[in-house]
N, C-alpha and C positions, 0 to 999 in steps of 0.2 A: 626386304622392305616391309613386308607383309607384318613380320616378328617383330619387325621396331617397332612400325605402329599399335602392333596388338601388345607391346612390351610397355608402351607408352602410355595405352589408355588403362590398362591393369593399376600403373605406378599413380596418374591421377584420378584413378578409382580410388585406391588405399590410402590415398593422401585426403581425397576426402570423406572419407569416414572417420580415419582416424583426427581432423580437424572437426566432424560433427561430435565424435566420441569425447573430444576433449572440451567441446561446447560448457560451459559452465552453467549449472540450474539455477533457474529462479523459485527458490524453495521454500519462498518465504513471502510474508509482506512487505514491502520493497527492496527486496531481491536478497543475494546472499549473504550482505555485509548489512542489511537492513537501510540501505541510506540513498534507496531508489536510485542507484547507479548502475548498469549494466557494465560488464565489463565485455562484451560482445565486440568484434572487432571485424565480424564476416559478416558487413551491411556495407548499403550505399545509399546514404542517403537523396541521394541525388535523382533515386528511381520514383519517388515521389512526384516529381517533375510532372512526369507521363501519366497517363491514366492508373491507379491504384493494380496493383495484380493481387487480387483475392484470392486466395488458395480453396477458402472455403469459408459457409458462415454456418454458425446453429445457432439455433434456440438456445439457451438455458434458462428460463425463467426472471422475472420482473427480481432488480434487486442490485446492488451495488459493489456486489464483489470481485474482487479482479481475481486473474490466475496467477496457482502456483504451479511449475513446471518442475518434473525429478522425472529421470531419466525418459523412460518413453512414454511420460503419462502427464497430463496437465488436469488440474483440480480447481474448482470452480462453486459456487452454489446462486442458487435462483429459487422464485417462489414460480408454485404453479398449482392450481385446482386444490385452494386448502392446505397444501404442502409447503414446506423448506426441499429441496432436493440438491442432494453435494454433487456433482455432477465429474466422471473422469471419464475425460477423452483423450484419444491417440493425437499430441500436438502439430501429427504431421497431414492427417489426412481429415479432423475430425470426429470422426468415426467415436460414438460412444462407448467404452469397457466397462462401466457402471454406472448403476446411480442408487443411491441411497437416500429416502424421504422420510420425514417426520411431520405428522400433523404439525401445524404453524397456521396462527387466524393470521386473516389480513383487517390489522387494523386500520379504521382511516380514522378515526379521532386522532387529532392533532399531528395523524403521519400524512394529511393529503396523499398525492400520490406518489408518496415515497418509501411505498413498502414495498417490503423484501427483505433478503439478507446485504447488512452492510460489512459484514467484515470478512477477509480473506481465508481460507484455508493455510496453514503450517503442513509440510511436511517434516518429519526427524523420524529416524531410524524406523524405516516401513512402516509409520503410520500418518495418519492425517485426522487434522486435529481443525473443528469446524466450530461456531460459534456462530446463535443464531443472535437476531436484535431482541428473542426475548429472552432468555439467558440459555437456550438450551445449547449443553455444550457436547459433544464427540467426538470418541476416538474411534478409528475406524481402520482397517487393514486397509493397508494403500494397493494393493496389486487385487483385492476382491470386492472391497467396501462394505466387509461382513462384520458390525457393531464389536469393538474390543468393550468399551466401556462408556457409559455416558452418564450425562447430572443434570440441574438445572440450578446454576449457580444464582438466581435469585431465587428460589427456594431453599436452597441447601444454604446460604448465607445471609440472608436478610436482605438481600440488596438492594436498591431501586431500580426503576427503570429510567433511563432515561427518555424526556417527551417525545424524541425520534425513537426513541431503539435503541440498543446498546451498537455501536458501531464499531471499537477500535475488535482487533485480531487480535487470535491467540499468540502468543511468545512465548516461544522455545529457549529456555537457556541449560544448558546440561539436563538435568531431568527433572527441571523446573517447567511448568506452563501457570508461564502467566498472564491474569485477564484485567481490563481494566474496570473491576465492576465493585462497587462500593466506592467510602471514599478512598481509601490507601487500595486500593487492587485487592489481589486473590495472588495464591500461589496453588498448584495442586502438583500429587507426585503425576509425570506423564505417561508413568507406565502402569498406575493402578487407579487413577481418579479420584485419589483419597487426597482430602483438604491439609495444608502446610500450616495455611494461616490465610484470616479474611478478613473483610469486614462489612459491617452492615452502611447502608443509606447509599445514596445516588453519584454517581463515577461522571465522568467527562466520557467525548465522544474519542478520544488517539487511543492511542496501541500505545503498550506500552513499551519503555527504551532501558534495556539494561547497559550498566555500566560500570567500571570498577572507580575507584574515589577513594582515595586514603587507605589501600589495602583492602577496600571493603565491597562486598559486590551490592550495586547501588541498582534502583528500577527507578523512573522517573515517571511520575504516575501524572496527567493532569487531566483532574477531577472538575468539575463542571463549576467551579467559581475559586479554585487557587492551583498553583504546580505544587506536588511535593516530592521532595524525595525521602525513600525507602527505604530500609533495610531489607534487602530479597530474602535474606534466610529468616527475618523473622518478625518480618512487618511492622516494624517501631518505624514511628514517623522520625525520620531524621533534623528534616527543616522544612516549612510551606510557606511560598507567598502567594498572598493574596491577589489572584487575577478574575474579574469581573467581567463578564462577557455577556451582552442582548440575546437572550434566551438559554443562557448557561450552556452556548454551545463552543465548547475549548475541545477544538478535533484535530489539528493539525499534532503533528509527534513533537515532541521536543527534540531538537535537534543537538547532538552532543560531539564537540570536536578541542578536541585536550581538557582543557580544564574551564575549556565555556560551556557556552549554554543555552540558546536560544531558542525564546519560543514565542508566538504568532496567532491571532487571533481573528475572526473576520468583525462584520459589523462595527467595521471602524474601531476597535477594538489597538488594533496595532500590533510589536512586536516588543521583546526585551531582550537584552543582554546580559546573562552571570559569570560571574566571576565565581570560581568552585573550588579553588583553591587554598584559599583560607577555610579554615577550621565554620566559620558563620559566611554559607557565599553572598556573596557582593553584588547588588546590580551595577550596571554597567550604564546600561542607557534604557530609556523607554520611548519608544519613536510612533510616529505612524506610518512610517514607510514600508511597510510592509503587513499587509492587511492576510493572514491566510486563514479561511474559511473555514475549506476542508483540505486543502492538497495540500500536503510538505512538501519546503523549499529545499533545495537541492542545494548542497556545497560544493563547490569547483573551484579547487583555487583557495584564494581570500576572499571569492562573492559567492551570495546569496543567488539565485535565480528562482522567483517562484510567481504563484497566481495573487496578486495583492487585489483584494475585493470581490463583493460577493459573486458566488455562481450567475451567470447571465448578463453580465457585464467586467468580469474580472478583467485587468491589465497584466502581460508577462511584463515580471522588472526583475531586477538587476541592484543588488544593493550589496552594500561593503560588508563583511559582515561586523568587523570589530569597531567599527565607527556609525554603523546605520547606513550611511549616508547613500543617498540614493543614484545611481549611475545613469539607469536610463528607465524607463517604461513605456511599453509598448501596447495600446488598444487592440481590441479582436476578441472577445466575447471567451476568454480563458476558462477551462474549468481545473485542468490536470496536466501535470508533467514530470517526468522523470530524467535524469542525464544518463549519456551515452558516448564513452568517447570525446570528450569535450565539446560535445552537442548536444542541446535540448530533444525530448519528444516528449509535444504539448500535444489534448486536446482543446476542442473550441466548443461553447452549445449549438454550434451550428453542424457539429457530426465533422469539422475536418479536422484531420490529422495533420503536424504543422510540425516540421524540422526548424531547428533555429541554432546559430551557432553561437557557444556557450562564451560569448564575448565582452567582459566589462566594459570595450568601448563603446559600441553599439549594437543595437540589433539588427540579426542579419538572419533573415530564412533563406532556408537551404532546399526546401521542399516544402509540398501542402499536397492533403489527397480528400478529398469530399467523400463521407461512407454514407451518405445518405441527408434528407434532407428534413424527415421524419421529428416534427416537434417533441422529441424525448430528452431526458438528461445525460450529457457524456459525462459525468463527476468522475468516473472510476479510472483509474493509474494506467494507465497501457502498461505494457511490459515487451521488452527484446529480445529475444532467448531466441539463438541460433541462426541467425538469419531470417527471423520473421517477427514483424509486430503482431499484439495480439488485444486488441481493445473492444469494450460492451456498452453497451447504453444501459438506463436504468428497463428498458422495455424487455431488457433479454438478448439482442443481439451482439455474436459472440463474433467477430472478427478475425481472421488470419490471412496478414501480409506478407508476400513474398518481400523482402528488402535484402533480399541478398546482394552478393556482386558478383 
């Protein structure tokens, strides 16, 4: 009896590791496939229910950047005493493995207090790849964080700043990194930091979205008053349309699913629909139902789900995507959300964490966990990787949820 049991708890030993070993990383800005979906499948979201189970919290510095997770390491950055500092900790316990800092002022002319670093760390092939809001950008060994190569892409390119800071993440696409800084982006090689192709003057706040289009590999760049698309290999403006936004803040990603195209704007600004398929694409529609700020709306399905309206009063909704049309919308003071599982995981500016089930009929929460009650901004993406959420405010606290089952 002895041996079965001890044969038994060996077999669900190995089963769960070899279930964490096959966990899939979050190695990017919004996650593997780039389209904030987790494909994480070992959660319950139900445990939200109960009091929150914290695993752990840290500091990492005033700033906007969410985590990338590869294998036992999670990457991060924050501002602190003067600094930018890329921050990797162990995701299980923690526990800091590095940190690498760079002088970085903290501006408040026209950042209020919304300084720090706003873009996420990339990792690809052992490195990690970090961009601050003033263009400083690196490459850095990902197991030591000992400098491979770095630039300062508005120097090295002419480029402006933007009145927040440059905000979207670097993008990895084969041994391309590219940034959204100028109007058409930047390309550099990612293995020597040596310039592809750039340009000079002032970018939009997304990341930007590679994608292929008539045989040809496309980036979709949206630049601080039009979308355009790109030539990745060699920065020819392809086609731009004109989108205007209250304070030339165009941060949400363009969202890309066959031969559409949808992209999203806050300050009432609204949303559009292309058609990409012809040789000249086509708009579709141009609605207000869907207002996004700073958080991309998430595909599920044929609907949209995202934060329509600015930070501190945004609505979760729920809209078609090939028609607009609006399905539901739900109040709650929205900042951020990603899907999971054909479930939402929103933040609130009120610090809670809020399960919702990814339903075009109606809205339906599934969970809610309060991390605090602290007048900060929740703006930044949570993320799911492995049975654990992991969410920051702009003040620096670093979050990690148990949501296993």
């Amino acid at each position: 009896m002895k041996i079965a049991t001890l044969l038994s708890v060996c077999i669900l030993v190995a089963a769960m590791a070899c279930r964490a070993a096959d966990a899939p990383d979050w190695p990017s800005w919004r996650g593997p496939d780039k389209d904030g979906i987790s494909k994480e499948t070992g959660w319950n979201p139900a445990s939200l229910k109960k009091a929150p189970k914290i695993d752990w919290k840290a500091g990492v510095g005033f700033g906007f950047s969410s985590v990338t997770i590869k294998s036992n390491a999670l990457y991060t950055m924050g501002w602190k005493d003067g600094k930018d500092v890329v921050s990797c900790l162990d995701p299980a316990t923690g526990k800091t493995l590095w940190t690498y800092s760079y002088a970085c002022e903290r501006k408040t002319e026209g950042f209020g207090d919304f300084y720090g670093p706003r873009a996420t760390p990339v990792v690809s092939d052992g490195r990690v790849y970090t961009l601050s809001q003033f263009g400083h950008l690196n490459c850095l060994d990902a197991k030591t964080g000992a400098p491979v190569w770095s630039t300062n892409v508005v120097d090295a390119f002419g480029a402006g700043i933007p009145t927040w800071g440059i905000a979207g993440s670097p993008y990895v696409h084969g041994n391309a990194l590219l940034v959204n800084t100028g109007e058409r982006g930047a390309v550099l090689d990612k293995n020597t930091g040596k310039a592809v192709w750039s340009s000079a003057g002032v970018g939009g706040y997304a990341t930007p979205v590679v994608f292929t289009r008539k045989g040809r590999t496309v980036a979709a760049m949206f630049g601080k008053d039009a979308i355009r698309l790109v030539d990745a290999r060699s920065g020819n403006e392809l086609w731009s349309f004109k989108w205007k936004t209250n304070y030339d803040v165009n941060a949400a990603d363009p969202l890309i699913k066959d031969t559409l195209m949808f992209i999203s704007s806050g300050y009432g600004r609204g949303c559009a629909l292309f058609d990409l398929s012809a040789d000249e694409p086509r708009k579709l529609y141009e609605l207000k139902t869907m207002n996004n700020q700073f958080s991309t709306s998430i595909l599920i399905g044929d609907c949209l789900y995202g934060v329509d309206g600015n930070t501190g009063g945004g609505k979760l909704e729920c809209i078609d995507l090939r028609s607009g049309a609006r399905k539901w919308a739900q109040g709650g003071n929205f900042d951020s959300v990603i899907g999971a599982g054909g479930m939402l995981i929103a933040t609130t500016g009120n610090g809670d964490l809020v399960i919702v089930k990814a339903d075009p009929g109606a809205y339906a929460e599934l969970g809610r966990a309060s991390l605090g009650t602290n007048k900060t901004k929740w703006w930044t993406h949570p993320v799911l990787c492995r049975g654990k959420i992991y969410c920051r405010n702009g003040a620096g606290d670093l979050f990690c949820l148990d949501v296993s089952k």
